[in-house]
N, C-alpha and C positions, 0 to 999 in steps of 0.2 A: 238834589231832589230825591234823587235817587237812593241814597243812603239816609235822608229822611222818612222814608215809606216805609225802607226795612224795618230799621229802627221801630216805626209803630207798631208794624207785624210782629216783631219777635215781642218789644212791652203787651201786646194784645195775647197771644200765644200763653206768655207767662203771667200775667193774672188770671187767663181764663183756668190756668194747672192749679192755681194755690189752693181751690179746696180740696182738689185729688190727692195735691202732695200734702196737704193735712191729716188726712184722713189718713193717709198708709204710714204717716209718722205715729199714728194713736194705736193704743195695741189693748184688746181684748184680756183682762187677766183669764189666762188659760194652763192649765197645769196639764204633764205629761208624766203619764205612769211610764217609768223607764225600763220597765219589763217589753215593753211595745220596741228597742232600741238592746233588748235585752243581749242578741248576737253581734252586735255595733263595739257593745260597751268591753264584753269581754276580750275583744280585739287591740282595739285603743280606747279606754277610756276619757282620757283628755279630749280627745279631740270627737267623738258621741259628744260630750256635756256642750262641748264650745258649738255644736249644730246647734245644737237643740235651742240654745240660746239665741243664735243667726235665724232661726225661720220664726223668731216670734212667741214663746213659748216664755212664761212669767213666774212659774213655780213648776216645782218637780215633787212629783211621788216615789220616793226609790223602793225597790225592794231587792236590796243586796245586801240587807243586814246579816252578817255571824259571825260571834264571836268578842261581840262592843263592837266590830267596826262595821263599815259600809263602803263595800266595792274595796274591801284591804285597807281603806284608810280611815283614819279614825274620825269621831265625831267631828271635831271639830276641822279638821282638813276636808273632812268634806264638807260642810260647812263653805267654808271658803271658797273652795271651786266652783260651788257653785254660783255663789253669789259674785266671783270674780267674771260671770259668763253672764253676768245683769240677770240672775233669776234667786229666787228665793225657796226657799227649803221649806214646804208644804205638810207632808204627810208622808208615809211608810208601810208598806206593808210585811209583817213578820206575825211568826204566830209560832206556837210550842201546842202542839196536841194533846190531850190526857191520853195516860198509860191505861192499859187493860183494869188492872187494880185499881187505878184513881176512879176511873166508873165503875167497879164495884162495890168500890166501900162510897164513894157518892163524896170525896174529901180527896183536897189537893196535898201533894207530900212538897215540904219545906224546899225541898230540892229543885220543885217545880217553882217557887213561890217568889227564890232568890233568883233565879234564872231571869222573872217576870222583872223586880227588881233592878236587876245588873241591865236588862232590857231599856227598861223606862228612864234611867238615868242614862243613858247611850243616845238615849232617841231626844231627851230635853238637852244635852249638849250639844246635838247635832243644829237646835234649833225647831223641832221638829212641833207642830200645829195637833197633830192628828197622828193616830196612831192608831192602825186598822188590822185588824183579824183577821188573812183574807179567804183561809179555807179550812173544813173541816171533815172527818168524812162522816156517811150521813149517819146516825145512830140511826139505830134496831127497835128502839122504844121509847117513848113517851118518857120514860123516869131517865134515859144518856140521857134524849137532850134537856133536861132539867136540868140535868147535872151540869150541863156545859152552859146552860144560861146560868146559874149560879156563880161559873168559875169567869164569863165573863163580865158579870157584876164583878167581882173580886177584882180581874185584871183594871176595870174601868175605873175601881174604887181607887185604886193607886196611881193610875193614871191623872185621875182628877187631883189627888194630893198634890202631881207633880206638876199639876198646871197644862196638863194635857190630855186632848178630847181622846176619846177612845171611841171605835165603831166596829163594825160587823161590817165583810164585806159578801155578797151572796153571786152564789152562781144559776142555774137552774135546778137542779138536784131540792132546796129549798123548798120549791113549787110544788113537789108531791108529798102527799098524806104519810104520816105516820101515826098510826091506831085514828084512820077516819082525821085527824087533825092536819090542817096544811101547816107543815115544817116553820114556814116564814112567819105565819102568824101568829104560830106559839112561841117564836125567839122576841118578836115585837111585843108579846103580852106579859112573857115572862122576864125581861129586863125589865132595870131600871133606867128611866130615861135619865137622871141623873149621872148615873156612870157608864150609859151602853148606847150612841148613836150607830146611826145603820151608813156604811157608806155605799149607795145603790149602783146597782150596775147594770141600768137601762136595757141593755141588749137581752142579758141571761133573765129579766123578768120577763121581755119580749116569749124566748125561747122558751119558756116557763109557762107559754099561754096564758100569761096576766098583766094587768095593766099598769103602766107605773103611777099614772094619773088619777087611779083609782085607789092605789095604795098611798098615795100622796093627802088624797081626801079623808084615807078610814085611818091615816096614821098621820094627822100632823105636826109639823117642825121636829119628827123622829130621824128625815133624813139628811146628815151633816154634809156630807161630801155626795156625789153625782159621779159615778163613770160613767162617761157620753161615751160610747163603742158600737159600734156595728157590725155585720159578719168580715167585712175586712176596712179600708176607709171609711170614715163620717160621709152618711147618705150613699155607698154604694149598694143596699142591697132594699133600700126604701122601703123595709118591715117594719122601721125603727120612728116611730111619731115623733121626731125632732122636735117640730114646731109646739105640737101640744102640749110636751115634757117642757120646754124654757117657760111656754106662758102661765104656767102651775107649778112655777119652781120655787114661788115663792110658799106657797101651801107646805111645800116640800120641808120649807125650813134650810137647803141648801145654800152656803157660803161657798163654796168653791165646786167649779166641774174640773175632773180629770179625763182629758184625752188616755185611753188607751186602744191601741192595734194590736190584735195578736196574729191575724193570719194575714197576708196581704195580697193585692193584685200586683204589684210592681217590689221594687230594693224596697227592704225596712225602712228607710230614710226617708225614699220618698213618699211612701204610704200616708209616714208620721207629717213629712209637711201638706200632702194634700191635705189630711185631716181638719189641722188647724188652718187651712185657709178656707177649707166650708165651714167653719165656726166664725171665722174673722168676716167674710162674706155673706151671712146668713143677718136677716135683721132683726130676727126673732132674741137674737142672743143679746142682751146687755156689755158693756163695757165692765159691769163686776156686780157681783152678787154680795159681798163683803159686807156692806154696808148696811 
């Protein structure tokens, strides 16, 4: 009798777990900019990739490109480790500045053009989705940054030839006037949506005093990719309108969000998995934007 009661106890126990253990079986598509893990990597590389992989994490943003390779290895081995850690090769951040001369005469030198080149086809072997621009410093006047929305039209234009999206990624600095014009919104008027999406970066618009939710409304489906970030983990400093930003992310035109950390309360590692378990925990967030 007695090992009949058990018996029911433990069958009761474990049906009442099966939608908890369903549910932590399902995984959020969520990408991690690996600059967030950046002192991890340079340590041991292999074994950063194979965390990132263990706490939940679906695709990666690297940004360790030079030279054709990424993090020393080539496209295609990188490639492979990653997807050997059950994640998929997302997006990248890399970028080549213009020279003094190229804004002055308002035109890219060949030199510069083939680099972009040797670039793009490093970043399509690797498997790479997206390929982002992610900083620049701020011009002096209204005709640089012309010049530099020109040149990322060009970058994008070849980007698209190779099958891959190309975007802008923005810090704060963007948010302020040059000649009376706010920075961001002359990059957004002056690209081509064709060859230039924006990949936004929540927090620095925060810091920026403006709104993502509102640039989402005066710019739709201009922004491809999402950094979800906050001043150190997702939701530690509650400046950041989470909830508002996922339920207008469709406005946004966003497929994929990237986690990144750059400063932290705790170890890099840990930082990077609290992050993603208030996105995995949060109900506001979708199972995938993709689609």
């Amino acid at each position: 009798m007695k090992n009949i009661i058990a018996f029911c106890i433990a069958a009761a126990i474990f049906s009442l777990s099966l939608p908890a253990m369903a549910g932590s079986s399902s995984k959020k598509d969520i990408a991690l900019q690996l600059y967030s893990l950046r002192g991890d990597i340079k340590k041991d590389y292999d074994s950063t990739i194979k965390k990132v992989g263990e706490m939940g994490y679906t695709s990666i943003e690297a940004a360790g490109y030079k030279d054709g390779k990424f993090y020393g290895r080539t496209p295609e081995e990188f490639k492979k480790d990653i997807e050997e850690n059950g994640m998929k090769v997302l997006s990248s951040h890399t970028h080549r500045l213009l020279s003094a001369a190229e804004l002055k005469s308002g035109t890219f030198s060949d030199e510069t053009m083939r680099w972009w080149d040797q670039c793009i086809a490093a970043h399509k072997a690797a498997g790479m989705k997206y390929l982002a621009f992610p900083w620049m410093k701020k011009p002096e006047n209204l005709r640089d940054l012309k010049t530099y929305c020109n040149y990322l039209n060009e970058i994008g234009r070849r980007c698209k030839e190779a099958g891959i999206e190309f975007c802008y990624h923005n810090h704060s600095f963007e948010f302020d006037k040059i000649e009376n014009k706010l920075m961001y919104d002359f990059m957004l008027e002056n690209t081509d949506p064709k060859y230039v999406g924006f990949e936004m970066d929540v927090y620095w618009v925060v810091m920026g005093k403006q709104s993502p939710v509102e640039y989402f409304e005066k710019y739709p489906g201009r922004f491809k990719l999402l950094h979800i970030k906050d001043r150190k983990e997702l939701g530690e400093s509650g400046m950041v309108g989470f909830d508002a930003i996922f339920k207008h992310i469709g406005k946004a035109g966003a497929k994929y969000i990237v986690v990144e950390v750059e400063r932290y309360s705790f170890e890099p590692e840990v930082s990077v998995k609290k992050s993603i378990e208030y996105l995995q925990n949060a109900p506001f967030v979708k199972p995938s934007y993709s689609e």
